[in-house]
MOPAC internal coordinates of N, CA, C and O (Angstrom, degrees):
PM7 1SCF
backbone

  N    0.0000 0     0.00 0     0.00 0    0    0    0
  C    1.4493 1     0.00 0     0.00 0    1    0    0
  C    1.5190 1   111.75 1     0.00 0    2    1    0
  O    1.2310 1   111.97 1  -176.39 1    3    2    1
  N    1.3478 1   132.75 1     3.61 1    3    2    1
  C    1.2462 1   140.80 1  -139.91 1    5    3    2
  C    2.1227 1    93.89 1   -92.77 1    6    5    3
  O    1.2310 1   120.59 1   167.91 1    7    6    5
  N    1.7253 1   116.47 1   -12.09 1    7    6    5
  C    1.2322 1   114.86 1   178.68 1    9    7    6
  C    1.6170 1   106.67 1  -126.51 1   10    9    7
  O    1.2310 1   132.74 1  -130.75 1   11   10    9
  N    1.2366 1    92.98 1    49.25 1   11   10    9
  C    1.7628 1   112.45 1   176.49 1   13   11   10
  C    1.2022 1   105.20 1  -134.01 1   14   13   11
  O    1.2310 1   125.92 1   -22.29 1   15   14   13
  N    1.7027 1   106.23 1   157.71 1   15   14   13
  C    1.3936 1   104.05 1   163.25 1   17   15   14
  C    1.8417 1   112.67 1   -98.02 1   18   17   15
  O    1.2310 1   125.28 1   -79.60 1   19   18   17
  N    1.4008 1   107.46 1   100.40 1   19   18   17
  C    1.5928 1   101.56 1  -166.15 1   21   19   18
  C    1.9114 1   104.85 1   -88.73 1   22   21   19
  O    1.2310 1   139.14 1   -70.00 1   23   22   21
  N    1.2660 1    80.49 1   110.00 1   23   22   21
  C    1.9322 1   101.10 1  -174.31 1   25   23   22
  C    1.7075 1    87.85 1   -82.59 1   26   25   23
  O    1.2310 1   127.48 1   -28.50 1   27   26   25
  N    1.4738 1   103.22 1   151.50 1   27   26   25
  C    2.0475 1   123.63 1  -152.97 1   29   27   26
  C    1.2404 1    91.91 1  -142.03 1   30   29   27
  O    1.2310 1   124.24 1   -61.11 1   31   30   29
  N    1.3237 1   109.46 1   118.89 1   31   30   29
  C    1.7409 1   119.43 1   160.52 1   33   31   30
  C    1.5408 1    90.60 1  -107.29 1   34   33   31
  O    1.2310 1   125.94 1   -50.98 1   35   34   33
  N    1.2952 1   106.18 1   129.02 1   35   34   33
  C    1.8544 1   127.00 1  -170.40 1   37   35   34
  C    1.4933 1    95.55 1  -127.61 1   38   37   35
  O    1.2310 1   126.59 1   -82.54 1   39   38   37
  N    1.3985 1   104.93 1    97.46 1   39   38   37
  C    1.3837 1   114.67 1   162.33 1   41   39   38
  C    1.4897 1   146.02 1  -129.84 1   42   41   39
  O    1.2310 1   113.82 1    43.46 1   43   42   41
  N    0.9174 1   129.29 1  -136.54 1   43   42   41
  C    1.7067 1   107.99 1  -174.40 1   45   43   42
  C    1.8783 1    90.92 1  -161.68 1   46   45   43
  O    1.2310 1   127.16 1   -59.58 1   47   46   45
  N    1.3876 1   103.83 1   120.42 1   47   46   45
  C    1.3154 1   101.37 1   178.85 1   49   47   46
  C    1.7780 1   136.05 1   -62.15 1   50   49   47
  O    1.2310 1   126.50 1   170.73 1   51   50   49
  N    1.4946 1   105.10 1    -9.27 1   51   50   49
  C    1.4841 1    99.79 1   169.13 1   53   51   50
  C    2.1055 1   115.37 1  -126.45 1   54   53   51
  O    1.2310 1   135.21 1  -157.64 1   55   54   53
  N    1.8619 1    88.17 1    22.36 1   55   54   53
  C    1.7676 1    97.87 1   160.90 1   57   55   54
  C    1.1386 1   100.05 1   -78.02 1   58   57   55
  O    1.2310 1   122.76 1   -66.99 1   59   58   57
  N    2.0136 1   112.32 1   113.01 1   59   58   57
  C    1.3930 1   123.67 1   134.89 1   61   59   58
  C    1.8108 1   120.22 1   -17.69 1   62   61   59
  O    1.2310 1   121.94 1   112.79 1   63   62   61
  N    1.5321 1   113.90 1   -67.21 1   63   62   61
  C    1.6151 1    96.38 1  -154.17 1   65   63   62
  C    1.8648 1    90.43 1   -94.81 1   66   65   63
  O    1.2310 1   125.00 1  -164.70 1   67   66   65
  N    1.5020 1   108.01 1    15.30 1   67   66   65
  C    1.8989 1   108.63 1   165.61 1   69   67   66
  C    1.6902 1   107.04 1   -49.83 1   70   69   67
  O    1.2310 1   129.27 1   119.21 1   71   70   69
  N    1.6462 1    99.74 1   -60.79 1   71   70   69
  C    1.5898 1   127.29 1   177.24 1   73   71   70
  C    1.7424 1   119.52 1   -57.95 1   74   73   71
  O    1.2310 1   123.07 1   140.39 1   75   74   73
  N    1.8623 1   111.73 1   -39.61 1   75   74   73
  C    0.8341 1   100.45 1  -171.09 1   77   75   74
  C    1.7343 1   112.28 1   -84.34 1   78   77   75
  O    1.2310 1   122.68 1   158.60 1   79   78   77
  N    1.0621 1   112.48 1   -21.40 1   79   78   77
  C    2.1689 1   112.54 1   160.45 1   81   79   78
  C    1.6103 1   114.67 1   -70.41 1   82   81   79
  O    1.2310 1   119.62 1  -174.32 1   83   82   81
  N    1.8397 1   118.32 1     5.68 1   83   82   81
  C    1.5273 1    99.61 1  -168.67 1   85   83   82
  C    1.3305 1    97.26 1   -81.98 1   86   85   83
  O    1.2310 1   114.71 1   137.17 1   87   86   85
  N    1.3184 1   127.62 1   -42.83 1   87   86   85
  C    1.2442 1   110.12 1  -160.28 1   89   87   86
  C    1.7072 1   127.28 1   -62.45 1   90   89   87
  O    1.2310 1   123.42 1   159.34 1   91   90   89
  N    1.7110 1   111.05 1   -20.66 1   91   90   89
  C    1.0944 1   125.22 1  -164.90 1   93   91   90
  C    1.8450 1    85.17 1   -85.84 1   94   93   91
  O    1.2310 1   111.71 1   136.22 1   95   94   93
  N    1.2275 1   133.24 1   -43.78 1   95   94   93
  C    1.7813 1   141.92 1  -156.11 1   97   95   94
  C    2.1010 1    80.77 1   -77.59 1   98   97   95
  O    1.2310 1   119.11 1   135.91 1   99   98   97
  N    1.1838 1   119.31 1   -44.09 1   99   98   97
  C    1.6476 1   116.35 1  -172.55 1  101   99   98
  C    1.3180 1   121.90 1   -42.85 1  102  101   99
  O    1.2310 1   139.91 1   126.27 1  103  102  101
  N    1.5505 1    78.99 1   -53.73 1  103  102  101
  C    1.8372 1   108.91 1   177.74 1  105  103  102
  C    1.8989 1   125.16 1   -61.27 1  106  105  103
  O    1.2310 1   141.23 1   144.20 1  107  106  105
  N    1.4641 1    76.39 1   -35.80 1  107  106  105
  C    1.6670 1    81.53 1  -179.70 1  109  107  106
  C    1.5605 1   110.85 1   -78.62 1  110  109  107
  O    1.2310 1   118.63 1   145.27 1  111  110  109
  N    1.9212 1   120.22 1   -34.73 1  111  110  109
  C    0.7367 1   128.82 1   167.84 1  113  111  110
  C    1.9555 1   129.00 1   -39.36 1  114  113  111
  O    1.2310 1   133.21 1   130.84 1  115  114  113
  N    1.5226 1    92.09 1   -49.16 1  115  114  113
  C    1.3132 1   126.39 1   166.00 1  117  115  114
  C    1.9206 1   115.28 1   -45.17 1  118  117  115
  O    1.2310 1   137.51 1   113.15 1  119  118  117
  N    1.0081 1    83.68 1   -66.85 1  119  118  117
  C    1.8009 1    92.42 1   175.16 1  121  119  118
  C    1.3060 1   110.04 1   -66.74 1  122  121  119
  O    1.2310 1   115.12 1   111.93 1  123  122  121
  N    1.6501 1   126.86 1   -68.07 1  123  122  121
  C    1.4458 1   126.46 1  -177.40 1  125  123  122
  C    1.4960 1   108.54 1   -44.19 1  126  125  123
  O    1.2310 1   112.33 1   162.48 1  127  126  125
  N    1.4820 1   132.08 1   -17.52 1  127  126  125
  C    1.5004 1   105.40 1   174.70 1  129  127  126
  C    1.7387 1   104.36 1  -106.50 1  130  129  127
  O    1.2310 1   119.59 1  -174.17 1  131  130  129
  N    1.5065 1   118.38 1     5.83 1  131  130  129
  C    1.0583 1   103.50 1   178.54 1  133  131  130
  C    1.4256 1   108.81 1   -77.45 1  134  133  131
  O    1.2310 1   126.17 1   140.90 1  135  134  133
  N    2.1933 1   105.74 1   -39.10 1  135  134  133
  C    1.5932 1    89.64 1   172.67 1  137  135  134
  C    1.2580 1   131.98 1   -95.66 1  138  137  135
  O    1.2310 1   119.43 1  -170.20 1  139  138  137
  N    1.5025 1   118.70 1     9.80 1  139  138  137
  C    1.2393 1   120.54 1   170.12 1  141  139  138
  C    1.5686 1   121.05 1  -110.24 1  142  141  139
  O    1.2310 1   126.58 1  -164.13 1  143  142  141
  N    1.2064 1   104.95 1    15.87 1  143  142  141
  C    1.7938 1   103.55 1  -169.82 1  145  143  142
  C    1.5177 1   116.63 1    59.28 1  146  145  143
  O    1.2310 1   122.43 1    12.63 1  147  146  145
  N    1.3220 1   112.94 1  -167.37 1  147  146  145
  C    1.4618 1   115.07 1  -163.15 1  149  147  146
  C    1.7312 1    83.20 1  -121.58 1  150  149  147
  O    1.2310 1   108.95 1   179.02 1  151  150  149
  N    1.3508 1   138.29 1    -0.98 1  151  150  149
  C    1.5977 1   123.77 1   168.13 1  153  151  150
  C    1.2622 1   115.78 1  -103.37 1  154  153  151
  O    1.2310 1   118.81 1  -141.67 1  155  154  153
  N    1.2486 1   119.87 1    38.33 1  155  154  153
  C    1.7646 1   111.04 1   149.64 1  157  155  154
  C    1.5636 1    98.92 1  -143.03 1  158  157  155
  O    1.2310 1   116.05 1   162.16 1  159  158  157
  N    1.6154 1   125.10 1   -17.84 1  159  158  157
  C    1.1201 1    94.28 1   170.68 1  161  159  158
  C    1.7626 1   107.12 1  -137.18 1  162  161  159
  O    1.2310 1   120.98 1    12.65 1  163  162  161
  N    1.4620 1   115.74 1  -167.35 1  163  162  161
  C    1.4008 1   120.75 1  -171.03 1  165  163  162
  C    1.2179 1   114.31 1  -141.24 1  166  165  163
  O    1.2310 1   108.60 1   -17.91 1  167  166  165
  N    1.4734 1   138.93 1   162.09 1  167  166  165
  C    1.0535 1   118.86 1   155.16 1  169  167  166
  C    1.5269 1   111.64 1  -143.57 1  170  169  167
  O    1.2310 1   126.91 1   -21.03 1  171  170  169
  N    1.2872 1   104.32 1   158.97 1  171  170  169
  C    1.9889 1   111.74 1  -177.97 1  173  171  170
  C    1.2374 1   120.77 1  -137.30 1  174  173  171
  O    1.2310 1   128.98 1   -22.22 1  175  174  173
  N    1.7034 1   100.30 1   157.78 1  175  174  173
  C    1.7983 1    89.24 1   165.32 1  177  175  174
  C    1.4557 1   100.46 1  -128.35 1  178  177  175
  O    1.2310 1   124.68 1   -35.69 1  179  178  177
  N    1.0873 1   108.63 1   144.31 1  179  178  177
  C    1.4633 1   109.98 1   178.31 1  181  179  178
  C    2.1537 1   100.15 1  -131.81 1  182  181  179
  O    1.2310 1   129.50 1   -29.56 1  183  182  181
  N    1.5249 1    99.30 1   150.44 1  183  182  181
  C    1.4615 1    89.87 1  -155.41 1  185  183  182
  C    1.7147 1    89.52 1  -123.17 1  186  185  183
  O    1.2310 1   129.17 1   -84.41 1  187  186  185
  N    1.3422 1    99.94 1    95.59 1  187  186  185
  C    1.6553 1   123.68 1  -164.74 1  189  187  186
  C    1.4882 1   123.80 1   -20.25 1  190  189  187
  O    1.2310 1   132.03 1   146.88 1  191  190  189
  N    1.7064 1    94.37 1   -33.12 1  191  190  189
  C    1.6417 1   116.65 1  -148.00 1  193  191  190
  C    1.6300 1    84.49 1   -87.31 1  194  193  191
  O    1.2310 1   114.85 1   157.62 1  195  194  193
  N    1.4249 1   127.38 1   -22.38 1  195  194  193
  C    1.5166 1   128.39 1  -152.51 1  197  195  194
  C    1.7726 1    88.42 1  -115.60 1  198  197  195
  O    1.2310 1   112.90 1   174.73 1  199  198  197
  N    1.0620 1   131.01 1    -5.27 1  199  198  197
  C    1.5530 1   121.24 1  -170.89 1  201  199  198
  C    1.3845 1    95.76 1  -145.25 1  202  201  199
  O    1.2310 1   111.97 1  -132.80 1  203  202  201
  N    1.1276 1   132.74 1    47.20 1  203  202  201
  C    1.4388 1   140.06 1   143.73 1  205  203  202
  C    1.8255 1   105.89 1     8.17 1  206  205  203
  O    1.2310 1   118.26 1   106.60 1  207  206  205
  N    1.0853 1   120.92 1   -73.40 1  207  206  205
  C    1.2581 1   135.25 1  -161.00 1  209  207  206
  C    1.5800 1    88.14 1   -53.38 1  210  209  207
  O    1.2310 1   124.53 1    92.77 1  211  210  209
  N    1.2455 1   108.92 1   -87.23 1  211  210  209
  C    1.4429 1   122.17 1  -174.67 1  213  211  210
  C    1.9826 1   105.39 1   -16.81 1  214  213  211
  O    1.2310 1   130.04 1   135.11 1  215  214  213
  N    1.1408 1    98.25 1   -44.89 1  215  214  213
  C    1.5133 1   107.52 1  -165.65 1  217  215  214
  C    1.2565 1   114.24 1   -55.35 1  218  217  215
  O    1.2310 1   133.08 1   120.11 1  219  218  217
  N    2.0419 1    92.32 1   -59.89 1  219  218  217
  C    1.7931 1   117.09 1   167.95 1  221  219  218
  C    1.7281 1   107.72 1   -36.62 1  222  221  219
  O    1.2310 1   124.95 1   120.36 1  223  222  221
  N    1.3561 1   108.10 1   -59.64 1  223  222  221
  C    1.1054 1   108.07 1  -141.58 1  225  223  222
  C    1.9338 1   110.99 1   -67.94 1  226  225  223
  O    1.2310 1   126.57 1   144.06 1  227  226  225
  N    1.9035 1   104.96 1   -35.94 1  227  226  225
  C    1.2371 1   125.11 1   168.71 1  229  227  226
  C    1.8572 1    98.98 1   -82.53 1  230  229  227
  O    1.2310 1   102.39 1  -171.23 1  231  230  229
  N    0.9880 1   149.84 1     8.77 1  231  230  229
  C    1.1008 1   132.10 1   164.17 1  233  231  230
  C    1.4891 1   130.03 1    73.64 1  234  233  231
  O    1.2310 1   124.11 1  -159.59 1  235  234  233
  N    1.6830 1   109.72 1    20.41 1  235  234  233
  C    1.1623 1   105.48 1  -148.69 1  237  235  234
  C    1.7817 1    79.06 1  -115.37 1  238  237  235
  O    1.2310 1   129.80 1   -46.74 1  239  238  237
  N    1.7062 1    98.71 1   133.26 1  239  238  237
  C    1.2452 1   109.29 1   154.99 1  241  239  238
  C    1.6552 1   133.06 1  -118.10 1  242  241  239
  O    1.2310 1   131.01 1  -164.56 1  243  242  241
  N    1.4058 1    96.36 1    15.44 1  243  242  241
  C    1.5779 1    95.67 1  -175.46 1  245  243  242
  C    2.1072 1    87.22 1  -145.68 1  246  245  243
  O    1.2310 1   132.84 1   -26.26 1  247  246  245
  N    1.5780 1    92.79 1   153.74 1  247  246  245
  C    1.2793 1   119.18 1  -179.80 1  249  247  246
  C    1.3331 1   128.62 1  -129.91 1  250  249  247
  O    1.2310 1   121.71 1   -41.63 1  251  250  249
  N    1.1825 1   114.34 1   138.37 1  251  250  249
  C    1.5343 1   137.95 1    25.77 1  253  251  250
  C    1.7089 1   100.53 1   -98.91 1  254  253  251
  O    1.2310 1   127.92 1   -50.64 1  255  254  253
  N    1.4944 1   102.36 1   129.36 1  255  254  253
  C    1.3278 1   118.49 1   144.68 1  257  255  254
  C    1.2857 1   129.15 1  -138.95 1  258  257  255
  O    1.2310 1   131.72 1   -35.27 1  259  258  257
  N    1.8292 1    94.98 1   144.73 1  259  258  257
  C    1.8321 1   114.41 1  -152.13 1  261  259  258
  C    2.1794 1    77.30 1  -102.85 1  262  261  259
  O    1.2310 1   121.67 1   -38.64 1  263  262  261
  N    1.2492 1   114.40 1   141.36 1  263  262  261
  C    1.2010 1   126.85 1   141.66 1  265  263  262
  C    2.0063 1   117.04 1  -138.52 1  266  265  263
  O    1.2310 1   134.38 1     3.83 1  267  266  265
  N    1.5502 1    89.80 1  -176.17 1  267  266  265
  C    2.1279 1    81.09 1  -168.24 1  269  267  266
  C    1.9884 1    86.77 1  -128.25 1  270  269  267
  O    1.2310 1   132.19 1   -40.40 1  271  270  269
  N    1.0625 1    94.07 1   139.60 1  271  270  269
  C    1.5855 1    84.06 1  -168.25 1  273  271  270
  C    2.0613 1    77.33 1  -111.06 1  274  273  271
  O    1.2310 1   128.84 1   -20.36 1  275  274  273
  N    1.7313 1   100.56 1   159.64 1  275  274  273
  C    1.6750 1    97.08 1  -169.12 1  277  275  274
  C    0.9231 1   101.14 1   -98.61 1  278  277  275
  O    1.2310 1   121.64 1   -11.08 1  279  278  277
  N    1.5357 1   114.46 1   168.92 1  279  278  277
  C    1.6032 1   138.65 1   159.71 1  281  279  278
  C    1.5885 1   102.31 1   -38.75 1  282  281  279
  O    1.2310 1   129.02 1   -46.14 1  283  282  281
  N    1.2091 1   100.23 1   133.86 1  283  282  281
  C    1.8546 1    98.73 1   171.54 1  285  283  282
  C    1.0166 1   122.01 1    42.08 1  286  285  283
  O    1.2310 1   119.22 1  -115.37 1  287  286  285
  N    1.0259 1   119.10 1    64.63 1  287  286  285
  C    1.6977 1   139.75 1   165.46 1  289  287  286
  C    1.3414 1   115.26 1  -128.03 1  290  289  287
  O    1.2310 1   126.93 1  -179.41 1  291  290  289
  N    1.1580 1   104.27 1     0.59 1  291  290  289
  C    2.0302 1    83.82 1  -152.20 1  293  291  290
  C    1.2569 1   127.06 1    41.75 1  294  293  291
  O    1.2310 1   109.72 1  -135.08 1  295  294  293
  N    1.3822 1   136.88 1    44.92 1  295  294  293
  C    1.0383 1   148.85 1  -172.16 1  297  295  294
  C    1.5273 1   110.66 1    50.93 1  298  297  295
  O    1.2310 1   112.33 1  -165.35 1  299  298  297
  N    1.2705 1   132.07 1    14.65 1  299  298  297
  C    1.7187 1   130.49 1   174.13 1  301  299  298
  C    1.6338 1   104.68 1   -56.85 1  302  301  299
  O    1.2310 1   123.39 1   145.45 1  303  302  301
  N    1.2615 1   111.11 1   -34.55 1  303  302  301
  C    1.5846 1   111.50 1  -152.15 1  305  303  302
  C    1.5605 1    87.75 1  -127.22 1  306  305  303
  O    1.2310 1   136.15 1   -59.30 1  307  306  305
  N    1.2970 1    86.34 1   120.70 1  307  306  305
  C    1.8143 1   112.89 1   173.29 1  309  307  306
  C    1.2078 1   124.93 1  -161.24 1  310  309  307
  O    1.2310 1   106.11 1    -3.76 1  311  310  309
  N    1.5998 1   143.40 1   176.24 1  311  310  309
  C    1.0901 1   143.97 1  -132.17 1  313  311  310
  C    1.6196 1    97.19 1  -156.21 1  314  313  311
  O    1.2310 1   126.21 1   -39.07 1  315  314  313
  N    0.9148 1   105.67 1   140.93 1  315  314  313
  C    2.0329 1   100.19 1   162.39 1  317  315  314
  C    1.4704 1   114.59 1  -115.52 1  318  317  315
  O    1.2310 1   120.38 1   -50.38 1  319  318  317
  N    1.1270 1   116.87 1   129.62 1  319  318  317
  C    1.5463 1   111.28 1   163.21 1  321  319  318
  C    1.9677 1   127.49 1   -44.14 1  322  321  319
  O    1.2310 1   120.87 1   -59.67 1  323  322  321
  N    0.7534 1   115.94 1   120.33 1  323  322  321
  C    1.2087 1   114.00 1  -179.75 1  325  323  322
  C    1.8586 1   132.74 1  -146.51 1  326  325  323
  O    1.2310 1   134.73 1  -162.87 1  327  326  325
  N    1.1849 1    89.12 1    17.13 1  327  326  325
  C    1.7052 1   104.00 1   164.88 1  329  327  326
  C    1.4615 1   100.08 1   -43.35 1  330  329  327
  O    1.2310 1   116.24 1   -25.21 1  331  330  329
  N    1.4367 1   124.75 1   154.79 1  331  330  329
  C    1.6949 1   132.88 1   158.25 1  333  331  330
  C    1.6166 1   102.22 1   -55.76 1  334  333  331
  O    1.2310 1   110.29 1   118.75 1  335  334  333
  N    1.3319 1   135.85 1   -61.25 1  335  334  333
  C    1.1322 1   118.57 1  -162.00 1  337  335  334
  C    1.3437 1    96.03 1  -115.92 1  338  337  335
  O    1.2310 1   129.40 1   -34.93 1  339  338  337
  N    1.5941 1    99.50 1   145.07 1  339  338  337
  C    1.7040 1   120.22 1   165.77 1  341  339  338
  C    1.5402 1   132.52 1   -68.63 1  342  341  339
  O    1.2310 1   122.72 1  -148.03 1  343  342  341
  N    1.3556 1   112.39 1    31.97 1  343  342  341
  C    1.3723 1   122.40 1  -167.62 1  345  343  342
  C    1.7487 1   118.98 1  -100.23 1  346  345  343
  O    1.2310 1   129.25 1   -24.83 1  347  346  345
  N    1.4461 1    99.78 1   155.17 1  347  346  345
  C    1.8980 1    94.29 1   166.75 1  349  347  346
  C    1.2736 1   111.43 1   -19.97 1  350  349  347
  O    1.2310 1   119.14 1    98.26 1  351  350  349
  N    1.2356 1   119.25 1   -81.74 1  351  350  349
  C    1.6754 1   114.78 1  -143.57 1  353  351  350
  C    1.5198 1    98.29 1   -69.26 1  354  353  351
  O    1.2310 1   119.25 1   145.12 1  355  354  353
  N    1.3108 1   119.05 1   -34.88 1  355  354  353
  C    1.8072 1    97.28 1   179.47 1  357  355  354
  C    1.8065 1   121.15 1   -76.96 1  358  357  355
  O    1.2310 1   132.37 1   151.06 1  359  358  357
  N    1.3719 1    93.71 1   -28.94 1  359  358  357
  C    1.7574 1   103.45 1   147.37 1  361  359  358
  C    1.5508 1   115.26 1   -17.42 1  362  361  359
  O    1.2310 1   130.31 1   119.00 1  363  362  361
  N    1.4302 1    97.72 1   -61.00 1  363  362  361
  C    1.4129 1   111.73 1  -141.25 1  365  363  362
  C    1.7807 1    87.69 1   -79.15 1  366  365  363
  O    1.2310 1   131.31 1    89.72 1  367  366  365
  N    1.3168 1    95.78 1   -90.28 1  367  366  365
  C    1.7540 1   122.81 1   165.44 1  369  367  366
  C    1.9402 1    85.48 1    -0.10 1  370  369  367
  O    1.2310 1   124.56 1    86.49 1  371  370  369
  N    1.2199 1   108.85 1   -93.51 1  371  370  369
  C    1.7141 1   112.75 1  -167.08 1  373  371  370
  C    1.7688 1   113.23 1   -31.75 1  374  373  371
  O    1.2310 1   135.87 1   144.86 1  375  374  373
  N    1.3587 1    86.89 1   -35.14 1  375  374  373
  C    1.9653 1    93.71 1  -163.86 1  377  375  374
  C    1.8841 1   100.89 1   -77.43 1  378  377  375
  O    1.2310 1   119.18 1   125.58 1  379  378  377
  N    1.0638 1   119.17 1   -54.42 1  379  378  377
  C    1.1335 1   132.75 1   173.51 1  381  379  378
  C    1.6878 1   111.98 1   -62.70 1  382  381  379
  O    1.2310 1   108.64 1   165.51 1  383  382  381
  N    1.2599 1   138.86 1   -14.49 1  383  382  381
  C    0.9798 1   138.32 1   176.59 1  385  383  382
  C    1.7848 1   100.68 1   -91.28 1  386  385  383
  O    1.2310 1   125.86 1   129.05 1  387  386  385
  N    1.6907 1   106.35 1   -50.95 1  387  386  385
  C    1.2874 1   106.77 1  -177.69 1  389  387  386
  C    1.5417 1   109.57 1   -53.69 1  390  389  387
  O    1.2310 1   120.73 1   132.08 1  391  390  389
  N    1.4128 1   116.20 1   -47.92 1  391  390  389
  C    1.5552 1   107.31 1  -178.08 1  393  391  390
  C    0.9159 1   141.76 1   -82.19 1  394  393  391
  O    1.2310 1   120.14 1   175.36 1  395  394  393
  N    1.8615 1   117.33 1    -4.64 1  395  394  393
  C    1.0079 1   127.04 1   167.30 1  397  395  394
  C    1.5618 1   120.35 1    86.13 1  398  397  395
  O    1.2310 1   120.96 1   105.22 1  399  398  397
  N    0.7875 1   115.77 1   -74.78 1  399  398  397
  C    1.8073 1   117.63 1   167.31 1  401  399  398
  C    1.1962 1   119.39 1   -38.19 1  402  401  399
  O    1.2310 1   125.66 1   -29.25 1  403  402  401
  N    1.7372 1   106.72 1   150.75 1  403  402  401
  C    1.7753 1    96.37 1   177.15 1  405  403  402
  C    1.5398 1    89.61 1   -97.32 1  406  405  403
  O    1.2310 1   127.75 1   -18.26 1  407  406  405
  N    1.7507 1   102.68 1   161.74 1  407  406  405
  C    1.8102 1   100.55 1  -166.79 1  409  407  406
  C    1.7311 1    81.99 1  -101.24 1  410  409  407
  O    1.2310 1   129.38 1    -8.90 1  411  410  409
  N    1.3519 1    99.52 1   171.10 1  411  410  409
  C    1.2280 1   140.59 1   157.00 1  413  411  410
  C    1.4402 1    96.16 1   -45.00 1  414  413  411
  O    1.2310 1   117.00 1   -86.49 1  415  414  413
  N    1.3862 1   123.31 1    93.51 1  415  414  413
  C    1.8259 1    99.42 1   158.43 1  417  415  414
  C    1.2308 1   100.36 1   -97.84 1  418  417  415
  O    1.2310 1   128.63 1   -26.13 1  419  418  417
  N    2.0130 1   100.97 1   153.87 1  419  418  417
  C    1.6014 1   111.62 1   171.97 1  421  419  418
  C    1.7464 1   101.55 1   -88.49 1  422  421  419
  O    1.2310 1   120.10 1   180.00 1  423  422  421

C-alpha cells in the first residue's frame, strides 16, 4: 500500500457516534473506489483501543478519527480529517481534495 493514498477510519469498538458516521464513511468508501479503482488508493479500519501503537504514533486520542496517510511516506506524512461534521459530503469534499484528481464519475 506504500503508493496509495490509504484513507483510516480510527475507531473504538463501544463509541456510540464511532457507528453512528459508519454508514455515511462506507458509502463514501464505496464510491471512491468505484471512481478511482483500488491502485491509487486504500482503505482501513483500525480499532485504536486494540492497536495502541497505531494510535501513539497518529496521535489520536479521541474517536472516531478518519486520517489519509500518503503515497511514499511510510506513513510520516498524513493528514487528519477535520471538517465540523462527520458526514457524506465532507467525506467526499476531504477525499477528493486529498487526492487531487477528478474521478471517473459513473
Amino acid at each position: 500500500m506504500k503508493d496509495k493514498f490509504v484513507f483510516v477510519d480510527t475507531y473504538m469498538e463501544h463509541c456510540p457516534y464511532c457507528y453512528y458516521c459508519l454508514q455515511d464513511f462506507n458509502q463514501i468508501i464505496e464510491d471512491m473506489t468505484k471512481w478511482y479503482g483500488t491502485e491509487s488508493i486504500a482503505f482501513i479500519k483500525v480499532d485504536g483501543t486494540r492497536v495502541r501503537e497505531f494510535s501513539r504514533r497518529y496521535k489520536i486520542s479521541s474517536y472516531p478519527k478518519f486520517l489519509v496517510i500518503y503515497p511514499s511516506t511510510d506513513g510520516s506524512e498524513y493528514s487528519i480529517f477535520k471538517a465540523p461534521s462527520r458526514d457524506y459530503a465532507n467525506f467526499k469534499k476531504w477525499m477528493l481534495d486529498v487526492v487531487g484528481d477528478t474521478p471517473t464519475l459513473e
